[in-house]
C-alpha positions as MATLAB code, in Angstrom:
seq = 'XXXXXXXXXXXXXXXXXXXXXXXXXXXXXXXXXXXXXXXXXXXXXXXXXXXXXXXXXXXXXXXXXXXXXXXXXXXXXXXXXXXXXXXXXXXXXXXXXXXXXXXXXXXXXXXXXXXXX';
ca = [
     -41.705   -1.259   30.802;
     -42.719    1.054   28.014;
     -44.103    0.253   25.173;
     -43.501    2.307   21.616;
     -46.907    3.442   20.427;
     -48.762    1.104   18.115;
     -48.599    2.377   14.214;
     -51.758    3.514   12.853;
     -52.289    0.571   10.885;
     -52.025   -2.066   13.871;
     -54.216    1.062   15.825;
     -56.971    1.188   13.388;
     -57.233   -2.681   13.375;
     -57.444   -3.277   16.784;
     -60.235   -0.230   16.807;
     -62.100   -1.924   14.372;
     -62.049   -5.225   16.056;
     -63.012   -3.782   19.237;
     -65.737   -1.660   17.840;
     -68.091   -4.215   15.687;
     -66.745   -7.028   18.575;
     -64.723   -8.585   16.812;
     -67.424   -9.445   13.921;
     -65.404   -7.547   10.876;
     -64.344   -9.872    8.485;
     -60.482  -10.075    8.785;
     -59.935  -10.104    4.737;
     -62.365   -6.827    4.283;
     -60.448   -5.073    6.857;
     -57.004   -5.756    5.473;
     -58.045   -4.672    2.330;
     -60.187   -1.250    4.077;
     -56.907   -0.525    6.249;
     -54.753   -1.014    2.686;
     -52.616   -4.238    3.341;
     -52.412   -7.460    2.747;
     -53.708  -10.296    5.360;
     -50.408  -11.061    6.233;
     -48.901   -8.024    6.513;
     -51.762   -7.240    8.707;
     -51.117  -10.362   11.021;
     -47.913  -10.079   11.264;
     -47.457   -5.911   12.266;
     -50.773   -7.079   14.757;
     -49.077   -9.858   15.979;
     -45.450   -8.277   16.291;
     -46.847   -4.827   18.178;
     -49.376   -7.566   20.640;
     -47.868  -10.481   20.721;
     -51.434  -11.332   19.582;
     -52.549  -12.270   16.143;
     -55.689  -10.152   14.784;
     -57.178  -13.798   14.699;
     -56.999  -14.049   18.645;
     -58.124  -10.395   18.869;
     -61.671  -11.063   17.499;
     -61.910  -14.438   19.694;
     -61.135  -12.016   22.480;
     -63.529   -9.409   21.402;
     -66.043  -12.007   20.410;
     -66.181  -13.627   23.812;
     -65.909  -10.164   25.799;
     -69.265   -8.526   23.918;
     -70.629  -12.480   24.331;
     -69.865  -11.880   28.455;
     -71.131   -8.493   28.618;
     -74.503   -9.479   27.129;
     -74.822  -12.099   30.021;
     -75.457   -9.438   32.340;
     -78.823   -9.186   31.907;
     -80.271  -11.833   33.658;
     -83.444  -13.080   31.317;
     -80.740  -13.457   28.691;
     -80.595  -16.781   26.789;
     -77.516  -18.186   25.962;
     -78.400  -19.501   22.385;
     -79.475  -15.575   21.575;
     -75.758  -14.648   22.727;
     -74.019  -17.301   20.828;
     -75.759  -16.088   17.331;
     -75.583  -12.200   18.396;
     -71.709  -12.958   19.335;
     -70.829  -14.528   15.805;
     -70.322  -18.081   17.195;
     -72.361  -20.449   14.327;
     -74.390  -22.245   17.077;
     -74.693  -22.583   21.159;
     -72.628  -25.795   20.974;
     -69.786  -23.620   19.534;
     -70.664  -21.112   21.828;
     -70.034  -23.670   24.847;
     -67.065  -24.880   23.423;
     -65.049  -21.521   23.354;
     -66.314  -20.602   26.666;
     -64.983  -23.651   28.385;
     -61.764  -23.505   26.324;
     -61.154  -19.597   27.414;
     -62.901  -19.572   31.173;
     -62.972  -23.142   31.429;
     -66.710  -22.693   32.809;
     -69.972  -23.606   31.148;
     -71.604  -20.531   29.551;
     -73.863  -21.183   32.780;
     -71.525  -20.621   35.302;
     -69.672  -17.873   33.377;
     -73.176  -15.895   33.493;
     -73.439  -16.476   37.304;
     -70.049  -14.956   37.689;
     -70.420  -12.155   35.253;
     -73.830  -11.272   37.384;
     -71.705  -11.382   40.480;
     -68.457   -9.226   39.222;
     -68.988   -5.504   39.760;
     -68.495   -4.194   36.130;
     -66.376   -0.566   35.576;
     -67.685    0.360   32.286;
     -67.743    3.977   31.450;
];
C-alpha cells in the first residue's frame, strides 16, 4: 500500500518531535508551524493515525531506551533527561508501553543489536 506524502505541516511536526525527543512543547510548536492545536492534531492524527500527543510519548520513550545502552546508566538520570517528572512516572510508562520494568527493558536494550546510522 502507498501512502500520499505527508504535507509539510504534519512533516515539520513530526521532525520536530523526533528531533528535541519529543520534549517541544506541543502549544509552542503549533503556534511555530502556524496553526492552531487542533488543527495540528487532527492533520497529525489523520496523515498517522497517531495523534502528535502519542508521537512525543513515542519519541520520549525511544531517546529514554536509547540512553539505556550505556550500561553505568541510572534510571532516575533517564527519567528526568527523558521529560518524565520523576522515576515512578518513568516506571509507569515503561511497563504500560513494554510491559517490562525499566530494569528489564535496559537488559534487553543491552542485548538487541542496535542499526543506528
Amino acid at each position: 500500500m502507498n501512502c500520499p506524502p505527508l504535507d509539510d505541516v504534519v512533516q515539520s511536526a513530526l521532525q520536530v518531535i523526533l528531533e528535541t525527543s519529543g520534549q517541544a512543547p506541543l502549544d509552542e510548536l503549533a503556534i511555530r508551524l502556524g496553526v492552531s492545536q487542533r488543527t495540528l492534531q487532527r492533520r497529525v492524527k489523520h496523515a498517522t493515525a497517531l495523534t502528535p500527543k502519542q508521537h512525543v510519548r513515542i519519541a520520549r520513550f525511544f531517546a529514554a531506551a536509547l540512553g539505556m545502552l550505556d550500561p553505568g546508566h541510572r534510571i532516575s538520570r533517564i527519567a528526568i533527561a527523558g521529560g518524565y517528572a520523576d522515576q515512578p512516572h518513568f516506571h509507569h510508562e515503561v511497563a504500560a508501553l513494554t510491559g517490562l520494568t525499566p530494569r528489564e527493558l535496559a537488559q534487553r536494550v543491552r542485548q538487541t543489536t542496535h542499526l543506528l546510522d
